[in-house]
C-alpha positions, 0 to 999 in steps of 0.5 A: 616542273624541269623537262627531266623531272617529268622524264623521272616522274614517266620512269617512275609512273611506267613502274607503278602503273595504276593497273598493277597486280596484287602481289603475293609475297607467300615466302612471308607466310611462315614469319606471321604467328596469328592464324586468323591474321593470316586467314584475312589476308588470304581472304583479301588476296582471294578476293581481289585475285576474283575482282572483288575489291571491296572484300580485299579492302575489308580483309586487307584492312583488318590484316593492316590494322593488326601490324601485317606489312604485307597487308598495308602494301597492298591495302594502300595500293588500293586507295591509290588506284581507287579498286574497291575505294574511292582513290585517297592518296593520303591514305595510300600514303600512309599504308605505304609508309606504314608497310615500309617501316616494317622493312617491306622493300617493294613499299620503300620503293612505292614510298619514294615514288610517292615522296618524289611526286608529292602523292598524299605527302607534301614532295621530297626528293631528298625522302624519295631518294632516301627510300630508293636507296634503301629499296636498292640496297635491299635488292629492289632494282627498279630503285636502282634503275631510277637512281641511275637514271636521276644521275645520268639526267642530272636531276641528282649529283654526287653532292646530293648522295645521302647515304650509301655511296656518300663517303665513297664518292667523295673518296674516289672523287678526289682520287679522280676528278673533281667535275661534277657532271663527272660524278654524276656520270660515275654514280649513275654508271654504279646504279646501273649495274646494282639494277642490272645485279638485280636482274633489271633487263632495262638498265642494259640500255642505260648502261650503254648510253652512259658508256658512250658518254663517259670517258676511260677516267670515270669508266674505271671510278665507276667500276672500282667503286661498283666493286667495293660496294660489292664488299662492303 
């Protein structure tokens, strides 16, 4: 593993602690059309808001069975810190993706990080990135934060961008320059921003840290592409 994947995986890790709380989504609760699907998950965050995660593993479980993303989130969270189960990155893995699927953008994020370290899933950075992405684009700005930071360590180039700014970057790459190493910068400059966009008060530093290295060229790319990302 290089020096900067380690860097990424202590970015990532510093994100997904192990100790992380449960987290209540209570704006989801109008889309779920069964009572009793709903009284489970209930039942399973009021039990493992007590410290009662065996109670939550069951309550999350039946709630996960029948389809509630919500549920899957948090159930994998518990195979993957081993609350209440023995730890099962395999199963953590497959709630997550699970949970994901469905659109549950905090999971997307989770799955990538699972894709990036190879936790119950053989390793992918191209899924990682891809999961990040699409967390970052829905607002997830730890996403973006890590996306920045992939880009502004080199562990990910212009080249590799599978999605959302891939037409773009080439487009204002042959506008600008051709260096890679100035793409990367430019990219990890417009991740930054959609992080700090989303209210990421650690990607400020990161942005600092780029500008110093970034010349008045690829400060201007990197602006004009952030804003019509804004617009598309």
């Amino acid at each position: 593993m290089s020096c900067n994947t380690i860097g990424i995986m202590s970015k990532i890790n510093e994100i997904n602690a192990p100790n992380r709380v449960l987290r209540v989504l209570g704006c989801a609760f109008a889309l779920i059309t069964s009572p009793s699907l709903l009284a489970d998950y209930e039942d399973g965050v009021n039990a493992a808001f007590k410290g009662d995660f065996e109670t939550a593993l069951h309550e999350f479980t039946v709630a996960a069975e029948e389809g509630l993303d919500l549920a899957q989130y948090n159930l994998a969270i518990l195979y993957f810190t081993g609350q209440g189960v023995e730890q099962d990155a395999a199963e953590a893995f497959r709630w997550t993706e699970a949970a994901a699927l469905q659109g549950h953008v905090a999971a997307q994020f989770n799955l990538g990080s699972l894709y990036y370290a190879g936790d119950g899933v053989e390793a992918d950075t191209d899924k990682a990135v891809e999961m990040f992405e699409g967390a970052a684009r829905a607002g997830h700005a730890n996403a973006a934060l890590i996306l920045a930071n992939m880009y502004a360590d080199g562990e990910l180039t212009a080249e590799q961008e599978p999605g959302l700014f891939a037409s773009l970057s080439r487009y204002l790459s042959a506008l600008f320059s051709d260096e890679q190493a100035s793409n990367d910068l430019v990219l990890a400059h417009v991740w930054a921003n959609v992080a700090i966009a989303n209210e990421n008060s650690e990607a400020d530093a990161l942005l600092v840290e780029l500008e110093g290295r970034m010349s008045a060229e690829q400060l201007s790319q990197a602006r004009r592409q952030f804003a019509q990302w804004q617009i598309l």
